[in-house]
N, C-alpha and C positions, 0 to 999 in steps of 0.2 A: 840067098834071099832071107832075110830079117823072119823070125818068125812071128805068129798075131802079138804074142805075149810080148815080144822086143816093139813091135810097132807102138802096143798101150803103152807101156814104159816110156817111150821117146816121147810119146804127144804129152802125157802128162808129166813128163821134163821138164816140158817147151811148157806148158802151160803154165807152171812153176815159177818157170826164169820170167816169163810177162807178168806173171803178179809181182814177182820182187821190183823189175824193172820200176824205177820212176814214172809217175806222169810228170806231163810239163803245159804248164797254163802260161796264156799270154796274159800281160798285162800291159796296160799304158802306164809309167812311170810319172807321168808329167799331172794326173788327174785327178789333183785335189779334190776334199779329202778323199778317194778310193785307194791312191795307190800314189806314192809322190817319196822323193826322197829322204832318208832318213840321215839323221847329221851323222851317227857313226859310219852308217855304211849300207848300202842297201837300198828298199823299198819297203814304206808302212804305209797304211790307211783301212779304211772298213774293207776293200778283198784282198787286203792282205792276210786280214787277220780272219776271214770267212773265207778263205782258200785252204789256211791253216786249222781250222776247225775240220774241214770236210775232210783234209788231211786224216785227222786222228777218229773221224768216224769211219772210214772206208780201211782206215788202217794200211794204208797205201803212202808213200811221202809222193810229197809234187812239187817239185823245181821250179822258178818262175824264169820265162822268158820274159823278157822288159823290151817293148819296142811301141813306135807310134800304133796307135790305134787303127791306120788306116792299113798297117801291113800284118795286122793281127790273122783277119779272117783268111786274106792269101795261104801266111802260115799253116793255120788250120787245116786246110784243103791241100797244101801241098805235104801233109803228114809232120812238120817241124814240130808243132804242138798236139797236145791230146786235147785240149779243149781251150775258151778263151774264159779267162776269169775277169777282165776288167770288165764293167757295167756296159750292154749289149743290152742297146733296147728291142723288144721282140715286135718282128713287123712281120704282114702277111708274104710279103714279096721273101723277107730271111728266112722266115721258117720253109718254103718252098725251097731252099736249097741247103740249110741247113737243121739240125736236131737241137731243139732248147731244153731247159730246165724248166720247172714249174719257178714264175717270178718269183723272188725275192725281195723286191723293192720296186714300191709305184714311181714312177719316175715324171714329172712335170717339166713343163720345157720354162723357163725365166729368161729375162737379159738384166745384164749391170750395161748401164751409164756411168761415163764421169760425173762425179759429184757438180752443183750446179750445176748442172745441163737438165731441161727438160725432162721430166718422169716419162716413159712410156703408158700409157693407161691404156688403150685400145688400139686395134689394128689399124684405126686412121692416122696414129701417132707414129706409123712407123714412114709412112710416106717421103722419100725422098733421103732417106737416111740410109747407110752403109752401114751393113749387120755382118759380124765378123762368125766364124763357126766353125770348130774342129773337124777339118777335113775328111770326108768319108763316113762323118756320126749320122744319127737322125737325124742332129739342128740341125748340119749345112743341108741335107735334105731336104726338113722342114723350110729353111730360107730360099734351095733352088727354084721348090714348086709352088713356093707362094711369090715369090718377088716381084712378078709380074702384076699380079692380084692386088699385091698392097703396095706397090709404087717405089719399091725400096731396091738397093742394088745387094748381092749378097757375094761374099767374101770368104774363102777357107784358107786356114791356114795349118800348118803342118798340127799340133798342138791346140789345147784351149789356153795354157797359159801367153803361148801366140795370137792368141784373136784376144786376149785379154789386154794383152800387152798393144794391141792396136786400138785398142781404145783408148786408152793411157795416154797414149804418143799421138793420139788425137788424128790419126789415119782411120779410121771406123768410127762412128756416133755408137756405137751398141756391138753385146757381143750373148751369144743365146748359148744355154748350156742347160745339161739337167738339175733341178732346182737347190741338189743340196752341191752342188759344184760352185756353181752362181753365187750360194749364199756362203760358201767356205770364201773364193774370189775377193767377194765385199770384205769383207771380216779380214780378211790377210790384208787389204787394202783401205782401212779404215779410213774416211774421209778424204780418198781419191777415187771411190767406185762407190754404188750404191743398187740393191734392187730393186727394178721397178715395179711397178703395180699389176702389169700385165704380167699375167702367167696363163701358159697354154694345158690345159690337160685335154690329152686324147686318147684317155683309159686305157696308156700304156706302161710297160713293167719293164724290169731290169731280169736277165735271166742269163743261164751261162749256155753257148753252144757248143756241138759238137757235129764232126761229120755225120752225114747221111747215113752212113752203114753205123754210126758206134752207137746203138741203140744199147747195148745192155753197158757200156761206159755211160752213156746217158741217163740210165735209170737207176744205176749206182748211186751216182753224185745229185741223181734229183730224190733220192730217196732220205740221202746224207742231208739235204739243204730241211727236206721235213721234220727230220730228226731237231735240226739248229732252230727250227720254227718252234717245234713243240717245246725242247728242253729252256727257250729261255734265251738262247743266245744271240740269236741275229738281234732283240728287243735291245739287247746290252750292248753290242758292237754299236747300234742306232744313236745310244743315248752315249758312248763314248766318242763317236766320232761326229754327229751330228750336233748333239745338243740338247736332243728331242729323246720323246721314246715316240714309239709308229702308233701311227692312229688307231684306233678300234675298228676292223674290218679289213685293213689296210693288208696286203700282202705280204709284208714282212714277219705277222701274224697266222696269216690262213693256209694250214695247207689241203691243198689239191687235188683230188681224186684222182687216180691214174699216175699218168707220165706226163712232162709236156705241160702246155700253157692249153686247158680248154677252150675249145672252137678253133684250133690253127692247125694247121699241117704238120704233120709229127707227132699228133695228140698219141699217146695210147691209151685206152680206156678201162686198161685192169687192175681189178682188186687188189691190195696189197697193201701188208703192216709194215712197216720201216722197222727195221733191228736197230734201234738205238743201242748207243754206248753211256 
């Protein structure tokens, strides 16, 4: 039989080899600008390079796994990944079965049109029009449980550069994304796409999750995002990948008391100073 002093020695091994061990984040590859690919090789955009930051605050490396958005959270749950890095908007129904970060970025829902066609301006504009939507996200969500409501038919497709490309090809009238997707889309598509006037906000945020049980992986990496808030960084990722710097108040900016996104499930409510680097 092992004696106590070999037992302490083994778990603090073992405890050892899991911090050296890699983490590994999902990302969606296809999800201009957050994450899309780079000419030499690879994946960049704003959670590449904020997956990468968090990296060097926690002092831990993290692998990216690259796959569609809708097989991200599966992953998650079935242990493939430690956490999901692409932009994961937080809803009451996600947080009930998974662990968030405190937001990082407010996130508003938009649609591009083909150029000439019709502006979208209000929810009566959408009537009878085919809204295309990355499968599995909030928009095609937002689309299933409104379609009825506003008279429109709604559409997922693997990808958003797929429901973009259905607009394009003139099989969808519109296609909804979160706002800085939408307006990267236009911009890549200069005078074949355009954003319209309607923009939805339903004062919701971008954050990272993690399983149910990884509360203290959780409080890690939401500690490490406070750190990027306060030192400066995510402001600067914003205005290099966006265009913009974040509004005054804006999330991108504030950070959070506790753990978690206040008022949702997962919240936790204690004190604590982030060890910045």
């Amino acid at each position: 039989m092992k004696s106590a002093w070999a037992l302490v020695a083994s778990c603090v091994a073992a405890l050892a080899l899991a911090q050296d061990k890699p983490l590994v984040a999902g990302v969606d590859g296809t999800f201009a600008p957050h994450a899309m690919p780079r000419l030499s090789s690879g994946v960049e955009g704003f959670n590449i390079d904020l997956i990468n930051e968090i990296s060097r605050q926690i002092g831990r490396r993290i692998d990216l796994h690259v796959a569609e958005f809708s097989s991200l959270i599966p992953a998650l749950n079935a242990g493939r990944i430690d956490f999901v890095g692409a932009p994961t908007t937080v809803t009451a129904e996600r947080a009930n079965s998974l662990l968030f970060t405190e937001g990082y970025l407010n996130t508003f829902f938009q649609f591009v049109v083909a150029a000439g066609k019709p502006d979208l301006r209000n929810f009566a504009d959408l009537k009878g029009k085919t809204i295309a939507a990355n499968k599995d996200s909030a928009y095609d969500r937002w689309l299933t449980e409104h379609a009825a409501v506003h008279g429109f038919r709604a559409e997922a497709y693997p990808t958003h550069p797929d429901a973009v490309q259905a607009v394009l090809s003139g099989r969808a009238d519109a296609a909804l994304g979160g706002n800085t997707v939408a307006a990267h889309a236009a911009l890549r598509n200069k005078g074949r796409l355009r954003l319209t006037t309607l923009v939805i906000n339903e004062g919701l945020v971008w954050a990272a999750p993690f399983r149910k049980e990884d509360w203290e992986l959780r409080n890690v990496v939401d500690a490490a995002i406070e750190c990027l808030k306060l030192n400066g960084t995510i402001a600067r990722l914003h205005l290099k990948w966006f265009g913009t710097r974040p509004a005054p108040g804006s999330v991108a900016l504030t950070v959070f008391p506790g753990y978690g996104v206040p008022g949702l499930p997962g919240y936790e409510a204690s004190t604590h100073t982030p060890q910045c680097k």
